[in-house]
C-alpha positions as CSV (number, residue, x, y, z in Angstrom):
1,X,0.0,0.0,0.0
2,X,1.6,3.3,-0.9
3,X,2.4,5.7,2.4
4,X,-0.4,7.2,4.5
5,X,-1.6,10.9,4.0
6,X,-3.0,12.2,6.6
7,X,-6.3,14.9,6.2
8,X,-3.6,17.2,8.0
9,X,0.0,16.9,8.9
10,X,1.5,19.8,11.1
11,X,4.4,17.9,12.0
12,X,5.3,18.4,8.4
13,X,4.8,21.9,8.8
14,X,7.5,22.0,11.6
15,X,9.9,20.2,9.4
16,X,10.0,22.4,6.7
17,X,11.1,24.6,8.5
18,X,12.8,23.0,11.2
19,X,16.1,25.1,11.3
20,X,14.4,28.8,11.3
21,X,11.8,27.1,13.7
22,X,14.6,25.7,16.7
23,X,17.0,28.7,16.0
24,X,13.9,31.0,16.8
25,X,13.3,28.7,20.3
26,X,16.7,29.3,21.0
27,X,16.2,32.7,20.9
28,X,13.5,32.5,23.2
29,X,15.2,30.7,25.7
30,X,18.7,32.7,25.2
31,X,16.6,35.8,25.8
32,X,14.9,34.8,29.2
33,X,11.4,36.4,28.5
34,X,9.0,34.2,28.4
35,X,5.1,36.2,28.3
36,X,4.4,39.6,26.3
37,X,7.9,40.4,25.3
38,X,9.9,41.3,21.9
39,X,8.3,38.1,20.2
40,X,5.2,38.6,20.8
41,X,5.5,42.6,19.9
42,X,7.5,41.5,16.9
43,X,4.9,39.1,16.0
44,X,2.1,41.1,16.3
45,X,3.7,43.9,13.9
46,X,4.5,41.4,11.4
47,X,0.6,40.0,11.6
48,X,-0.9,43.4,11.4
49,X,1.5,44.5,8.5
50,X,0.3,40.8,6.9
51,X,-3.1,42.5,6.7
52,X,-1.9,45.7,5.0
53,X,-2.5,48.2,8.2
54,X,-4.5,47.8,11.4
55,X,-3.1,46.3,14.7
56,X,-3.3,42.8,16.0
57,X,-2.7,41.2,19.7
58,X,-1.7,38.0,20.8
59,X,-3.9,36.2,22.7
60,X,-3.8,32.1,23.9
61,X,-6.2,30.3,21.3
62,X,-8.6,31.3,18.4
63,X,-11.6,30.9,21.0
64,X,-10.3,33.4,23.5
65,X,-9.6,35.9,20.5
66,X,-13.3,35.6,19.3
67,X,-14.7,36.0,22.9
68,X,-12.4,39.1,23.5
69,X,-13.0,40.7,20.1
70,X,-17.1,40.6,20.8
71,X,-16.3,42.0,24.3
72,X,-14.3,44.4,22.8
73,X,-16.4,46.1,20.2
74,X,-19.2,45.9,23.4
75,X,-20.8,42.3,23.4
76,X,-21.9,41.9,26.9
77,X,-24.2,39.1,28.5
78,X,-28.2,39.2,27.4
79,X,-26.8,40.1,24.0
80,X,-27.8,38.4,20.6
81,X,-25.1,37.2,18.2
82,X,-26.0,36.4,14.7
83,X,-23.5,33.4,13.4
84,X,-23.7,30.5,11.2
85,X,-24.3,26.6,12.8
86,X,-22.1,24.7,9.7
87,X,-18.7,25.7,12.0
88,X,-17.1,24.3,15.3
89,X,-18.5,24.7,18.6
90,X,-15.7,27.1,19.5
91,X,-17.7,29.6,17.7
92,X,-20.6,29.2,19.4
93,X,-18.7,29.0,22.9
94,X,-17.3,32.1,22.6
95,X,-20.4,34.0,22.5
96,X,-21.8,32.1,25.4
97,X,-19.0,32.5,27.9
98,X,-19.5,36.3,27.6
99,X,-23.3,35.2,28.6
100,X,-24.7,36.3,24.5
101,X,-27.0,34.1,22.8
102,X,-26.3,32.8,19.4
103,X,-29.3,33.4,17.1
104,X,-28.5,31.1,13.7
105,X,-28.1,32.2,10.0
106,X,-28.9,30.2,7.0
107,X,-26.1,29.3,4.4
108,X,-25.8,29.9,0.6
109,X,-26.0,26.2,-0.2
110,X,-23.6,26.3,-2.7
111,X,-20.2,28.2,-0.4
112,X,-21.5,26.8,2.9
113,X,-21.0,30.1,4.2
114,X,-23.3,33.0,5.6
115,X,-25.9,33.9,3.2
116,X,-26.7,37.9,3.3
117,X,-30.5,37.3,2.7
118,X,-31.1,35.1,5.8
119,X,-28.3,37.8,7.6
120,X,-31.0,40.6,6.2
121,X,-34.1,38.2,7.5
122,X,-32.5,37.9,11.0
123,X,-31.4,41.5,11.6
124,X,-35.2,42.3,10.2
125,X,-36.9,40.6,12.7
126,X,-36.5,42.4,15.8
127,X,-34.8,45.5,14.5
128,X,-31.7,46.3,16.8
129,X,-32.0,43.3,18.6
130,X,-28.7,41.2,17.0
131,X,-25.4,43.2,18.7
132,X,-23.2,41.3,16.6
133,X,-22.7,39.3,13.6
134,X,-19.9,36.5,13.2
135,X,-19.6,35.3,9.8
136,X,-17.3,32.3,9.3
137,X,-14.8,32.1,6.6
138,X,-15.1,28.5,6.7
139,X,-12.6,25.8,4.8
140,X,-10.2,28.8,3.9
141,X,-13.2,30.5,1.5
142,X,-13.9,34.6,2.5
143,X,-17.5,35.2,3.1
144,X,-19.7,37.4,1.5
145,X,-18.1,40.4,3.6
146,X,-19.5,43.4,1.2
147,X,-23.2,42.4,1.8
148,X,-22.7,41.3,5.7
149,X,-20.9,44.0,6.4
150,X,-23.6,46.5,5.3
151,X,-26.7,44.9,6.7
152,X,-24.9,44.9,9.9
153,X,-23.8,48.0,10.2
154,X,-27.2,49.5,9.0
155,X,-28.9,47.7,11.3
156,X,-26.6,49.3,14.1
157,X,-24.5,45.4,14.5
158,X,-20.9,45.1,14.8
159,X,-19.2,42.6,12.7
160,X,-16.2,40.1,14.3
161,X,-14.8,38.0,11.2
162,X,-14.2,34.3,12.7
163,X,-10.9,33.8,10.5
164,X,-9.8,31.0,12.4
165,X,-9.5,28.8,8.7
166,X,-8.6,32.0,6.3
167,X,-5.2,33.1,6.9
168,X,-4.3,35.2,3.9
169,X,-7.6,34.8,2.2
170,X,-9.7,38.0,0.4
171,X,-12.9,39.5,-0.9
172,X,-13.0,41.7,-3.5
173,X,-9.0,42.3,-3.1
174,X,-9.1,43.2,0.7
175,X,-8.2,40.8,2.9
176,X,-10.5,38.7,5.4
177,X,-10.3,40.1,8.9
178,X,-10.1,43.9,7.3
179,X,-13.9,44.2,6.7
180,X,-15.6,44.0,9.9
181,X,-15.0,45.4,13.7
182,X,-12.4,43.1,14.5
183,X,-11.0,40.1,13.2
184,X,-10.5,36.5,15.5
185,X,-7.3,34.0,14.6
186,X,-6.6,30.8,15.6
187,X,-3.2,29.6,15.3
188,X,-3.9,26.1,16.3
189,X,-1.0,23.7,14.7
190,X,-3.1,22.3,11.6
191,X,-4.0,25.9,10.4
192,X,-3.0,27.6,7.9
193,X,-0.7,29.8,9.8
194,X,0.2,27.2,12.7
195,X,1.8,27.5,16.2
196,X,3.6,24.6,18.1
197,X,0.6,24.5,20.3
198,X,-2.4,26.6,21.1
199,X,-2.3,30.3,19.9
200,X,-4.5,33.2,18.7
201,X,-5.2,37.1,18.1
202,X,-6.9,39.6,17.6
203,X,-7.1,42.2,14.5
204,X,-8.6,45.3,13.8
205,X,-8.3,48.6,12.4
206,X,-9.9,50.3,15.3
207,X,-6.7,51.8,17.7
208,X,-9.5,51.4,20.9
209,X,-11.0,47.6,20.5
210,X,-6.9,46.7,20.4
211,X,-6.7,48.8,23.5
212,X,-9.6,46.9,25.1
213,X,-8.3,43.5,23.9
214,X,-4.6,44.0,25.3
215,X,-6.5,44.6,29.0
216,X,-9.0,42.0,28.1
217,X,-6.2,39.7,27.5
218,X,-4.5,40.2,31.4
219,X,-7.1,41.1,34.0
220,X,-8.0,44.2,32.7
221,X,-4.6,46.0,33.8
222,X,-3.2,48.9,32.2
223,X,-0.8,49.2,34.7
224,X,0.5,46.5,36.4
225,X,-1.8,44.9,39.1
226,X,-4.4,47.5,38.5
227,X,-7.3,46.1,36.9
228,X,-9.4,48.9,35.2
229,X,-12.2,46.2,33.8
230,X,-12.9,42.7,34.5
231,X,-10.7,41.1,32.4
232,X,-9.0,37.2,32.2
233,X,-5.6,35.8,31.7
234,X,-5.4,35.2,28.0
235,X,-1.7,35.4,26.7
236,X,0.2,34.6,23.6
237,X,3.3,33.3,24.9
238,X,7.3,34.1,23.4
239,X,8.0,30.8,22.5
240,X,4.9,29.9,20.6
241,X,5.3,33.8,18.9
242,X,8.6,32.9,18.1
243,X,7.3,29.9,16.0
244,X,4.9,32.2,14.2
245,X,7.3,34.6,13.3
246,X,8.6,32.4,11.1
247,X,5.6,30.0,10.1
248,X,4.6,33.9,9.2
249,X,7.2,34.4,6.9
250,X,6.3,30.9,4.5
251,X,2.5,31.9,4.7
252,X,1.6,32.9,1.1
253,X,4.1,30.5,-0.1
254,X,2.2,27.9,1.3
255,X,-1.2,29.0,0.5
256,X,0.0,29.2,-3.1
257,X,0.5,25.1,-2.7
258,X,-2.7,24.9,-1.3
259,X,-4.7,26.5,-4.4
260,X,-2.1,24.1,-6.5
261,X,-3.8,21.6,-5.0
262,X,-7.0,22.4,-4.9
263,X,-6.9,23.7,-8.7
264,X,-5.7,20.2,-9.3
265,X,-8.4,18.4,-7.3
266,X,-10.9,20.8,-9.2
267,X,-9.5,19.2,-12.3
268,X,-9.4,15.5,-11.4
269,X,-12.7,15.3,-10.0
270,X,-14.7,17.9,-12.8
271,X,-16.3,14.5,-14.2
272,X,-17.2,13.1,-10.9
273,X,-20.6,13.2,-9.7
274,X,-19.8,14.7,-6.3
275,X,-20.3,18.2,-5.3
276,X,-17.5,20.1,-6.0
277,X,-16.3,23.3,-3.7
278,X,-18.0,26.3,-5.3
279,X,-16.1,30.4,-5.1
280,X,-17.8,33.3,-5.3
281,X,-16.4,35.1,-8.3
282,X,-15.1,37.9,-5.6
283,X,-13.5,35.6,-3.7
284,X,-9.7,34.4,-3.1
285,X,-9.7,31.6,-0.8
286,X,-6.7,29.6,0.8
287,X,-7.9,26.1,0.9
288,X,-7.8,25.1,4.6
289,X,-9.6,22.2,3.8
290,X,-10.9,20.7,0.4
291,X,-14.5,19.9,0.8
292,X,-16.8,17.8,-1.5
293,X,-19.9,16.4,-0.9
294,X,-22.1,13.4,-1.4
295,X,-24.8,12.1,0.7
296,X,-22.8,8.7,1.2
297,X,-19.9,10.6,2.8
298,X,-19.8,8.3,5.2
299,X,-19.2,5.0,2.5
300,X,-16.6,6.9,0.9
301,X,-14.4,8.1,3.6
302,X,-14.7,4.2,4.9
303,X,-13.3,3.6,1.3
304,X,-10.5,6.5,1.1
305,X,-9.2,5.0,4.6
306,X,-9.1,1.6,3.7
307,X,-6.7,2.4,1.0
308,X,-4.5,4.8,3.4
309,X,-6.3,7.9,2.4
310,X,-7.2,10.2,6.1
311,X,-10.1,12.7,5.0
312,X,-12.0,15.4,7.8
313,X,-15.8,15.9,8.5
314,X,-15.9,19.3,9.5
315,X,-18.6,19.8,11.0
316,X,-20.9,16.6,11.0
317,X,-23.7,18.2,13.4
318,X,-24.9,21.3,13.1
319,X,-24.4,23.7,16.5
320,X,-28.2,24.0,17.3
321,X,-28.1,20.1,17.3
322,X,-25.7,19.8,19.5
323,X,-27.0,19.2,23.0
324,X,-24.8,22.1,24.9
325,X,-26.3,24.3,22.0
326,X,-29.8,22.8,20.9
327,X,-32.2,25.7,19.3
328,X,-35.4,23.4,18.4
329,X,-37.0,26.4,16.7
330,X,-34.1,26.8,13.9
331,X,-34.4,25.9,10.5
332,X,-32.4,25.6,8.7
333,X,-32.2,23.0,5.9
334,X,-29.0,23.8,4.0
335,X,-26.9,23.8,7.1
336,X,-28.3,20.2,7.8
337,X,-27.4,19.4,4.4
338,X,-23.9,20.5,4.0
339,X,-23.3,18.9,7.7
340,X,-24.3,15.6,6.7
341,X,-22.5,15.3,3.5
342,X,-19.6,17.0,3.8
343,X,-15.9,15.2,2.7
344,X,-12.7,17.2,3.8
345,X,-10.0,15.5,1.1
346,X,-6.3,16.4,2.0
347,X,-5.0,19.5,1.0
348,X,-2.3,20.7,3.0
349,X,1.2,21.9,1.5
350,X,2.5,18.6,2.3
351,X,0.5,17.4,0.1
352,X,1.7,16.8,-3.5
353,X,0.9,16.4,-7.2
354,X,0.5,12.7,-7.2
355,X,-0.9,12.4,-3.8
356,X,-3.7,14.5,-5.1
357,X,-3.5,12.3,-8.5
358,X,-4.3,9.5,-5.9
359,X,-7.1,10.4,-4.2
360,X,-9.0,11.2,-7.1
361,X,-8.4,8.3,-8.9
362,X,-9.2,6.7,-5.2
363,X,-12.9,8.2,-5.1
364,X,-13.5,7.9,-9.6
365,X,-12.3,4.0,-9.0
366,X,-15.3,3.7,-6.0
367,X,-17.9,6.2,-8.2
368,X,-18.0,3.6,-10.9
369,X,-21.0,1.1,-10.8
């Protein structure tokens, strides 16, 4: 049987760039700062200037940035939060441990992401009810930002981009995480831009929510063991900054082999009678995951594995199925849809030519009758 491949592989992420990555520990450790020093300052300039202008703060995981970023544009408890169901729990979490309630938003059945006319039918309902809106650039594709970000903002609703899978991606030639309020990463190892361990931040273009966020992110202090708000303990440590700094630097790079891939898989699969990922003709993604679908995902990825072939389901039930999260009254049939057929295929700049070559002839060889 030819050699595993794995639906993600950050360990092959570390070693391509092994050297840069244990020279830049040694740094850490030569230097003796361990929390909020030059790393993470370093880091956070390079991140913000990744995004064009704007400033971004480290913070300890992409579900901590997303909870600080709603607190920080004024999210507080018995607030509403418009988001999406298709995505992972973490989402949903975040707006609950500020004491919000989610309210759920249809998808375009086609992206899988936020559709503006069930955004428009939500903020509609009870005008000025929804604080927020958290549209997901899911599987590395950029949501429909020019649309959501107008409904919201006309219906008075902050918008916090949940770019936890779309390092790097754009609409329209601006970058996810530039259109809305503020912007929440995840630098968890099998992202796109991946730490060593758990990671996140913030970004936005608004000098005050990055203010709130860096005393958000340690008790509230803006001088040293004076807390000015409630705040938590939420820090992006050196070491793991370190590794960033130069995961940063190979970013585009490796998003380029990502859409390689993906072009190729778009290729190899055109005849296939699967559903294919579909872009918005706006859109730039950066492939976190390759997604198809068939409603016998499960037969298929029982077939890909069986010949070595590790492929994702993210996410195979919906949030307001879930029973932390259960909304009985939603509906909302695409979400359902996409969540029971989706197929995450490997994609990751480990990845290569004829490992993509593979899987599809893998899933044309099980298609045939």
């Amino acid at each position: 049987m030819s050699k595993p491949l794995l639906t993600a592989d950050p360990q092959a992420g570390f070693r391509a760039h092994a050297d840069e990555i244990r020279a830049a520990i040694d740094r850490v450790l030569a230097g003796g700062h361990y929390i909020l020093g030059p790393e993470v300052e370093a880091f956070e300039r390079e991140f913000a200037a990744f995004h064009g202008a704007g400033e971004a703060v480290g913070v300890a995981n992409g579900t901590d940035a997303l909870e600080l970023a709603l607190r920080a544009v004024g999210v507080g408890a018995g607030d509403t939060v418009a988001t999406v169901a298709n995505t992972v729990t973490a989402t949903v979490s975040a707006i609950e441990q500020i004491g919000a309630r989610p309210v759920f938003v249809e998808i375009e059945p086609d992206t899988m992401l936020m559709s503006p006319d069930a955004l428009a039918a939500v903020l509609g309902a009870v005008p000025g009810r929804v604080k927020a809106v958290v549209p997901v650039h899911l599987y590395g594709q950029p949501a429909a930002m020019p649309a959501i970000v107008e409904l919201a903002h006309r219906h008075g609703a902050k918008v916090v981009e949940d770019c936890a899978q779309s390092h790097g991606a754009a609409v329209a030639g601006r970058p996810a995480g530039r259109w809305g309020d503020a912007a929440a990463y995840s630098f968890y190892p099998t992202k796109n831009l991946g730490a060593l361990g758990d990671g996140g931040a913030v970004f936005t273009h608004d000098a005050a929510v990055a203010e709130r966020v860096r005393r958000l992110r340690q008790y509230g202090w803006r001088q040293r063991y004076v807390s000015e708000i409630p705040g938590r303990n939420s820090r992006l440590d050196e070491l793991q900054a370190a590794v960033l700094r130069v995961k940063l630097r190979h970013l585009e790079a490796e998003n380029a082999v990502r859409r390689s891939r993906a072009a190729r898989y778009l290729a190899g699969l055109a005849s296939a009678p699967l559903r294919l990922p579909a872009v918005a003709p706006a859109a730039a993604p950066v492939w976190h995951q390759f997604v198809v679908r068939t409603a016998r995902r499960d037969a298929l990825r029982e077939h890909l594995a069986a010949q070595g072939i590790q492929c994702g389901v993210l996410y195979p039930v919906p949030v307001h199925h879930q029973p932390a999260y259960a909304d009985p009254a939603a509906r909302l049939p695409a979400t359902e849809r996409a969540c029971a057929e989706v197929l995450c295929l490997p994609v990751h700049p480990a990845v290569t030519d004829p490992d993509v070559d593979r899987v599809c002839a893998e899933i044309l060889r099980w298609l045939k009758p």
